[in-house]
C-alpha positions in Angstrom: -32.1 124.2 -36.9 -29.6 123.4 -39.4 -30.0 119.3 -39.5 -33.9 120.3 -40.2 -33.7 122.4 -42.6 -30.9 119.8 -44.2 -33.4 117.5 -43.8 -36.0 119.3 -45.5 -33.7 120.5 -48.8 -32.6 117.0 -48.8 -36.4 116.0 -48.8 -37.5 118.9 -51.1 -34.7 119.5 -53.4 -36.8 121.1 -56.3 -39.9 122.6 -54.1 -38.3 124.6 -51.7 -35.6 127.1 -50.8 -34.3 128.7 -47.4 -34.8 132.2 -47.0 -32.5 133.8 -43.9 -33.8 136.9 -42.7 -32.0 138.5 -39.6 -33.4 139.7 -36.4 -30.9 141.0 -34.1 -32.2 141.1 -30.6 -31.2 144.2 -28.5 -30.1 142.6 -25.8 -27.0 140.8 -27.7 -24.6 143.4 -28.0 -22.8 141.9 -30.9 -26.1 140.7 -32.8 -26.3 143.3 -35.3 -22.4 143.2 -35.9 -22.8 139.8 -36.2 -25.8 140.3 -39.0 -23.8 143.1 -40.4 -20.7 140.8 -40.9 -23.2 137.9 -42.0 -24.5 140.6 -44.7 -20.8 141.2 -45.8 -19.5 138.0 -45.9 -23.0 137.3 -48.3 -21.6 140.1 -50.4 -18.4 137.9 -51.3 -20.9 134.8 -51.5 -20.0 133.0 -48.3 -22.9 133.7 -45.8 -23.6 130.3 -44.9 -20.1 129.9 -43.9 -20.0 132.3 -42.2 -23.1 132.6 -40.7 -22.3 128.8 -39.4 -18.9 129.9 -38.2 -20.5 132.5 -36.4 -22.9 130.1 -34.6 -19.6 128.2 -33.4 -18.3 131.3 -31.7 -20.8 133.2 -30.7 -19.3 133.2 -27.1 -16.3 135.6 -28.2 -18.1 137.6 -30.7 -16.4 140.9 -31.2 -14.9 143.1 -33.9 -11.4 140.7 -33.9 -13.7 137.6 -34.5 -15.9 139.0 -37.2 -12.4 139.6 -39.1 -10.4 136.3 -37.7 -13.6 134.6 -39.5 -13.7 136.4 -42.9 -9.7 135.7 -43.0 -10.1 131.8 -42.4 -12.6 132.0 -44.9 -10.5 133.7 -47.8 -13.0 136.8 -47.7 -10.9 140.1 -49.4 -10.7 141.7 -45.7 -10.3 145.2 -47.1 -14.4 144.8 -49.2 -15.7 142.7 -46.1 -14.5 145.9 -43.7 -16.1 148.2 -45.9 -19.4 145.9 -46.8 -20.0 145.8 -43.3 -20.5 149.8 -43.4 -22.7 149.8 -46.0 -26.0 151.8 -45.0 -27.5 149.5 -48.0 -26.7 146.4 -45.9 -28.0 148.3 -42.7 -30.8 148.8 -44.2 -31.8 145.0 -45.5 -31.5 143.9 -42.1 -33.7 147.0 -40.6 -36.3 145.5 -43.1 -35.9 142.0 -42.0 -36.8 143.2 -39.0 -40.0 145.3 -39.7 -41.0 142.4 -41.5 -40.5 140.1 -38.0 -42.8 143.0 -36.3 -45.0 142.7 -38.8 -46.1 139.0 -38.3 -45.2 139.3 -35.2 -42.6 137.3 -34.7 -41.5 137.0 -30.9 -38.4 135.4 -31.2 -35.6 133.3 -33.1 -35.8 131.1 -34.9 -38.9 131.8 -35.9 -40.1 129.3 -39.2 -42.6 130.3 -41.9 -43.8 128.4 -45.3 -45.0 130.7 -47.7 -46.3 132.9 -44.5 -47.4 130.0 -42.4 -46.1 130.3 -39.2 -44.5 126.6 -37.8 -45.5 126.1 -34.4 -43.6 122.3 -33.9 -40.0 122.8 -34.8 -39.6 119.1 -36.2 -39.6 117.4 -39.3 -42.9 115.7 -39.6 -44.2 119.2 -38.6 -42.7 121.4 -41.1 -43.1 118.4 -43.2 -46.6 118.6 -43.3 -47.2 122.3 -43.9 -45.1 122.0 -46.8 -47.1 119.0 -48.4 -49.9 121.4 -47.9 -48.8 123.8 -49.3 -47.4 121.7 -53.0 -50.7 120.3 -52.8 -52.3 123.9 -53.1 -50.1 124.9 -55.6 -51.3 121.7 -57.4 -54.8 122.7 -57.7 
């Protein structure tokens, strides 16, 4: 989803803004490390990197990773091990995912504009919904 959304920010540089909420399925073991490590790395300011490092190894994800990642990334190991702890952090992601229950999201990823739901994940789609919605904001 990346190129879209690049697409998008490129497109809309001064209307709109990504919002990354997790939603750790069950059946990944390592999904809510993952989110947790995400979270952590977001504490030092780098979770896009990581996040997109995560996405480039996600078929060795494990404790060792989540640390070999932070390191190439210059994170302070010692705060990322601790951040990734933090009931606070726990938390945010235990809200992201109530808030996936509540508009019933089925699955990842899942797109919304201001609370729309997309239902074509392409560019002339999301496109559109977001002209719709700067035109509304216009009246």
């Amino acid at each position: 989803m990346m190129p879209l959304f690049e697409q998008v920010l490129d497109t809309y540089p001064e209307s709109v803004k990504v919002v990354f909420k997790h939603y750790p399925l069950s059946f990944h073991k390592q999904a809510m490390p993952a989110a947790l490590a995400s979270m952590a790395a977001a504490e030092q300011g780098r979770f896009w990197e990581y996040h997109d490092e995560l996405f480039l190894n996600q078929e060795r994800l494990n404790g060792k990773t989540f640390l070999e990642i932070a390191q190439n990334l210059g994170l302070d190991l010692d705060r990322f091990s601790l951040d990734m702890m933090r009931p606070s952090l726990r938390k945010k992601i235990e809200q992201d995912v109530a808030d996936a229950n509540r508009v019933k999201v089925t699955g990842t990823p899942a797109i919304f504009v201001n609370g729309r739901q997309l239902k074509k994940r392409n560019f002339a789609s999301i496109s559109n919904l977001i002209d719709a919605e700067l035109l509304k904001k216009e009246q």
